[in-house]
Structures are given as C-alpha cells and as structure tokens.
C-alpha positions in Angstrom: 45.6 75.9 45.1 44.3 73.5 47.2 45.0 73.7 50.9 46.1 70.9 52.7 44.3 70.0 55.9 47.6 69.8 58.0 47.9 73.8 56.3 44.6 74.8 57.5 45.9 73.9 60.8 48.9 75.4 60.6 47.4 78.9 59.4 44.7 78.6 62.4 48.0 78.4 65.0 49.6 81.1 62.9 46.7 83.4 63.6 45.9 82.6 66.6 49.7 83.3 67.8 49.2 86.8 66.0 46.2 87.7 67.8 48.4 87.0 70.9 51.1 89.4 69.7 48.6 91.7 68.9 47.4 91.9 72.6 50.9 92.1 73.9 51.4 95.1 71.1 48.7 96.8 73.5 50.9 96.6 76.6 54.3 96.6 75.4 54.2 99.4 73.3 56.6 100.1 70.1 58.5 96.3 70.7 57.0 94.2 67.9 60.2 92.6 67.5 61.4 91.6 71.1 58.0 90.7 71.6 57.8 87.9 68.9 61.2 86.8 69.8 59.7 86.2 73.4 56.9 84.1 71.6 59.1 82.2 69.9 61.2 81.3 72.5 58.4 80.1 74.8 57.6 78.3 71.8 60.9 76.4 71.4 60.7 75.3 75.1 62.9 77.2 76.1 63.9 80.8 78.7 64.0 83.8 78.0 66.9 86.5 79.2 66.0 90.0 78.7 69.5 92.7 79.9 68.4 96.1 79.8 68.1 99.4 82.1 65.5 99.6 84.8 62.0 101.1 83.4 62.1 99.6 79.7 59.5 97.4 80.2 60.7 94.3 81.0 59.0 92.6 83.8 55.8 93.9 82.0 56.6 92.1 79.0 56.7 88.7 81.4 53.1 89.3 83.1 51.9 90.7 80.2 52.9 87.6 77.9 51.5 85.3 80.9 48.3 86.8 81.1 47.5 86.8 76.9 48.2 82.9 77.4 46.3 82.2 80.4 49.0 80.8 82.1 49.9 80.8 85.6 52.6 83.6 86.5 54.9 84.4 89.6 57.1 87.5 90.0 60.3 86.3 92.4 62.6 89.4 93.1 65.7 88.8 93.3 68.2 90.0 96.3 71.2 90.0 98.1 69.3 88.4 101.0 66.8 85.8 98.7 67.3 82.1 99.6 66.9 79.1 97.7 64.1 77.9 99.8 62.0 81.7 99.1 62.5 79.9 95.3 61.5 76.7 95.5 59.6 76.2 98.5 60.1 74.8 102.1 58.6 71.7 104.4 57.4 73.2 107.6 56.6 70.6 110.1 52.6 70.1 110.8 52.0 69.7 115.0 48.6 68.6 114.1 49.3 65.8 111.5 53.2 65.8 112.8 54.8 65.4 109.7 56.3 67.5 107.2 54.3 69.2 104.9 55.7 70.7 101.8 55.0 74.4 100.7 55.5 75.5 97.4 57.7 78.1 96.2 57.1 80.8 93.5 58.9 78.4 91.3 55.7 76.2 90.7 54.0 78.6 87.9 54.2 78.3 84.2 55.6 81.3 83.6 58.1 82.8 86.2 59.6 85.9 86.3 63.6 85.8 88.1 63.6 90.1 88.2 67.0 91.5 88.5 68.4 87.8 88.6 71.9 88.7 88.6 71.0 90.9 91.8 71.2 87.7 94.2 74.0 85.9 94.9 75.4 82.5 93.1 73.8 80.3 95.8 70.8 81.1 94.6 70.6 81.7 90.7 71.8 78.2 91.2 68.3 77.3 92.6 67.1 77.6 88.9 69.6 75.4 87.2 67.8 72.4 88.0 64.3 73.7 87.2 65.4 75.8 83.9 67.2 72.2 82.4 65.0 69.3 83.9 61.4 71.2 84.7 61.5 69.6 87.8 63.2 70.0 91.5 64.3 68.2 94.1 63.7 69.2 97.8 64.5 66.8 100.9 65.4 64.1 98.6 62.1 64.1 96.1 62.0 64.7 93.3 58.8 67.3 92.4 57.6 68.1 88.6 57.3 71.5 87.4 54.1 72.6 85.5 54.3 71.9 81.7 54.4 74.4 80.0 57.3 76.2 82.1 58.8 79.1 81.0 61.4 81.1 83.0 62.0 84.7 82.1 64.9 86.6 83.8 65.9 90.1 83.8 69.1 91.1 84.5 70.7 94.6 85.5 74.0 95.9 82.8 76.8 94.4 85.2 78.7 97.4 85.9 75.6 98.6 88.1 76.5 98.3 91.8 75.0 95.4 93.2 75.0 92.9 90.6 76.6 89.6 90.3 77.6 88.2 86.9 75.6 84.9 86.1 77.6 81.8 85.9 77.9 80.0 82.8 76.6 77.2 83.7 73.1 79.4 84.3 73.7 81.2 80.9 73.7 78.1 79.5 69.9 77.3 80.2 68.9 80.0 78.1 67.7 79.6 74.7 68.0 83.9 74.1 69.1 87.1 75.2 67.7 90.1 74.1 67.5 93.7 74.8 64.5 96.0 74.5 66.2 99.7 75.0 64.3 102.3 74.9 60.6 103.0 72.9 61.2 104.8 69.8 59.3 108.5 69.6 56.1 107.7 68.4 55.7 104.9 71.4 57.0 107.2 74.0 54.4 109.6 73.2 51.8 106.9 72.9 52.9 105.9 76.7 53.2 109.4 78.1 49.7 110.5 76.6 48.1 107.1 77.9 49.5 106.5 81.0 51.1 102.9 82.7 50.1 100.2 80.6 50.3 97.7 83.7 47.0 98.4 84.6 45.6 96.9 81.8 46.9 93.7 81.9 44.2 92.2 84.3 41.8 93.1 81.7 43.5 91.1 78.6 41.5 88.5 77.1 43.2 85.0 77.2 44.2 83.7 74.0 45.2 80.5 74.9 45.6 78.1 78.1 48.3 75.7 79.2 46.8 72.3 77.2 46.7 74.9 74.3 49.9 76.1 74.4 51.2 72.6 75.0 50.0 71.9 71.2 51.6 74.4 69.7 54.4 73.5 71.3 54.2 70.1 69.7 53.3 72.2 66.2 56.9 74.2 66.3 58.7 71.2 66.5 57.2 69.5 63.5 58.2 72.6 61.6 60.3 70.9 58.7 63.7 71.5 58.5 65.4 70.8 55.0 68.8 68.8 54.6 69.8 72.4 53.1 69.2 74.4 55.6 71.0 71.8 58.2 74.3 72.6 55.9 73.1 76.1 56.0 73.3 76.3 59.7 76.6 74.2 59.9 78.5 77.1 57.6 77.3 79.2 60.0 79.3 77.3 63.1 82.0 76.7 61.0 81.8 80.8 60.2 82.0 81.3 63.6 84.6 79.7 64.7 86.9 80.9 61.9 86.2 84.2 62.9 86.6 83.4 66.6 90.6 82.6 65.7 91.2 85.4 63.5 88.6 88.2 65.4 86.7 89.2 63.1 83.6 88.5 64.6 83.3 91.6 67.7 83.1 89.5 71.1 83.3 86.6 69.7 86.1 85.0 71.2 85.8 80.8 70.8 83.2 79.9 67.4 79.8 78.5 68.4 79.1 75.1 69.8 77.0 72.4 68.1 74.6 73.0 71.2 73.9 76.7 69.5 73.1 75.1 66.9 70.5 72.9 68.1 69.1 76.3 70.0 69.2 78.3 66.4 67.3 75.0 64.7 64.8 75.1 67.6 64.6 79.0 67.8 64.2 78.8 63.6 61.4 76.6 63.8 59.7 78.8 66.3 59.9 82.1 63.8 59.0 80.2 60.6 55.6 78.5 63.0 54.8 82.7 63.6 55.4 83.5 60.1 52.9 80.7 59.1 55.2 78.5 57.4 55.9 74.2 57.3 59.4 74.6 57.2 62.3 76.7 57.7 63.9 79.1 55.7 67.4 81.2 55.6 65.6 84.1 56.5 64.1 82.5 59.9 67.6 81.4 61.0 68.7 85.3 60.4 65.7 86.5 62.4 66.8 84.5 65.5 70.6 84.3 65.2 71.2 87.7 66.8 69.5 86.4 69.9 70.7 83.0 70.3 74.8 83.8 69.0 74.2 87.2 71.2 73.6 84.8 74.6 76.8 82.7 73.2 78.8 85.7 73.1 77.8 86.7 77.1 79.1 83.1 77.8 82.0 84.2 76.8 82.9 87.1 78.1 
C-alpha cells in the first residue's frame, strides 16, 4: 500500500511522541498509562490535574515531561501564606528610571507546575483562572500574553488531609483531566528502590522537541479526523450519562455530562488516536480518555 505523504508525516509525529514517552518511562517508572494521558492532554491544549498521595511521583512527572520537550518549566508551591502577586508577578517602582517596572512571576513558563494547589487559599487558585482559560494575564490594567505552548499542571492533596482547601468549580472547570497515579506496581518499586531517585536524572534527558515543535503537533491533533459516527457516538454517551445521573446508576455521578465534556472528550480523543498513529478517531480512543475527562466532571460535582 501506498503511503500517503500527509501519513508519512503523521507516523514521523507518532514516533517522535513515542520516543518522548519512552524518555519519560525512564523517570517515571511503571506509569505508561498516566504518562501518555499527560501527553495527550498537553497535546489537546489543555491542564493537567494529577490527585494522589504525597511521594507517587507527581511533581516529577511535571519536570520530567518539561524537560523531554525542552520547554520552559517553573515549580510554584503552593501555601496558606502564597499571594497572587508570588504567581503572576509584581511592578516594583525603579528610583533610577522612576517608573514601574514589571517583574515576572513563575506563571510566565510553558509548563508550570501549581504543587499542592488546593493547599492555598481561594484568593489565590483564583490567580490561575485567568491564565488556565485565556493564556494570558492582566496586571495593573495590561493585559500580558502567556508563552504558547502553556501548559498548567496541578497537584492536589486527597481533601480530607488537614490543610487543604477544595478547589472551586469554576477552577475545576479549566481542566481538561484528572487523573491519579497511586502507587508503582512491584516490579517498578523494586526498579526504584534498587536504582535510587530518579530526579536526578532529569537534567541529563535529551530534548525531544522544543516550543515551535510542539506548537505543530499541536496543530497535527487537531486535524485528527473525527467521523460523523463517532460525533453520534460521543452524543449516546452524554445522553448515557445523564440518564444515569437521574436514576444513579452511574457511582458519583450526580447531574449527566455537559456538552462542554464533550468537546474535552473530542479534543482529548484526538489527542490518543495522534499517539496511537492514527488520522482519525476511533471508539476505542474515546474509551481510553473518558475515564479522565468524565472522572474531573464527577469532582465538579461533588
């Protein structure tokens, strides 16, 4: 069979994305799945929310993920005491040039990592709504763009641990997934104890890609063909949902799923079947990502 020259490109991406999760395999042990779910949502332009214990690897993951992309990456911790200026960034006055002179705040990377999000108070997750849903923010009335790509990954403590403040829905909201990664199977937690802290490795990963390179592929998931079929496909699914939201058959799922999930699950979809190496979408990418996008639905809800 003949390939066709826009499938030559799209195998080159495919592998290329591959090698990528290949190097993140090395730091991130035993998670091949969490992993290429993370991919894929960076893909789909959108954030990442990772709930899980302390310890499991997930700011790792973040740095990790930044560094196989050669992308620019910032670590903001989050606390009771955290402001929204230590997020965005603050004009201190300038006696020599006396004017204002704007500093940036951690904010200004491609790929930033909000630890323990849900660890600071509602005045400042709110710092990230405008960021997370317009890529830009807007400090002493102007209006400053973010980089492109930008990609927000936030970790989040289980809510019943002392400290923690439940994210607003209106923050939820900006997220395209939620996952978990729990904890490494036997064979990787052997791997890890045998070979030590896989942090100190990720200085020497080779980058795969850069910004203007990741921009592209970008642009490649969203020309990943999506048949009428699978549109009705998807559909059945939001009408499933909210059926079972009214009688409660579906476990925490208490209202059905709004037809803004289902433009995440298209955009999510397209993501997986771009990974897998295919032009269009298929049932099987839509089940790959469902449990991600429907499980960050089902935290709006509660």
């Amino acid at each position: 069979m003949t390939v066709r020259p826009a499938d030559t490109q799209l195998v080159s991406v495919t592998d290329r994305l591959n090698v990528a999760l290949g190097e993140l395999g090395l730091i991130v042990v035993g998670k091949q799945a969490p992993l290429k779910l993370a991919l894929a949502c960076l893909l789909a332009r959108g954030h990442l929310l990772i709930e899980d214990i302390p310890g499991v690897g997930k700011s790792t993951l973040a740095q990790a993920l930044a560094s196989t992309l050669g992308l620019q990456y910032a670590r903001i911790q989050f606390t009771s005491d955290l402001l929204p200026a230590d997020v965005l960034g603050v004009s201190i006055f300038d006696p020599v040039s006396h004017v204002f002179r704007f500093h940036a705040g951690p904010i200004f990377h491609a790929v930033v990592l909000a630890d323990e999000i849900n660890r600071a108070p509602p005045k400042t997750q709110s710092a990230l709504l405008e960021a997370m849903e317009e890529r830009q923010v807007s400090i002493d009335g102007q209006t400053r763009p973010l980089p492109a790509p930008f990609f927000v990954i936030a970790t989040q403590n289980p809510a019943e641990q002392i400290g923690a403040y439940p994210l607003p829905e209106s923050q939820l909201d900006r997220f395209l997934m939620a996952i978990e990664l729990g904890y490494p199977d036997p064979d990787a937690e052997r791997e890890l104890l045998i070979s030590g802290d896989r942090r100190i490795r990720i200085p020497t990963l080779a980058p795969c890609a850069d910004a203007a390179t990741l921009l592209a592929w970008q642009d490649e998931t969203a020309a990943v063909h999506v048949a009428p079929a699978l549109l009705d496909y998807v559909q059945a699914l939001l009408a499933a949902s909210r059926s079972s939201s009214e009688t409660g058959s579906l476990q925490g799922l208490h209202r059905g799923l709004s037809p803004r999930a289902g433009l995440l699950l298209v955009a999510a979809a397209r993501a997986w079947a771009l990974l897998e190496g295919r032009p269009m979408v298929l049932p099987e990418d839509i089940h790959a990502v469902f449990p991600a996008v429907a499980g960050l639905v089902v935290q709006l809800m509660q």
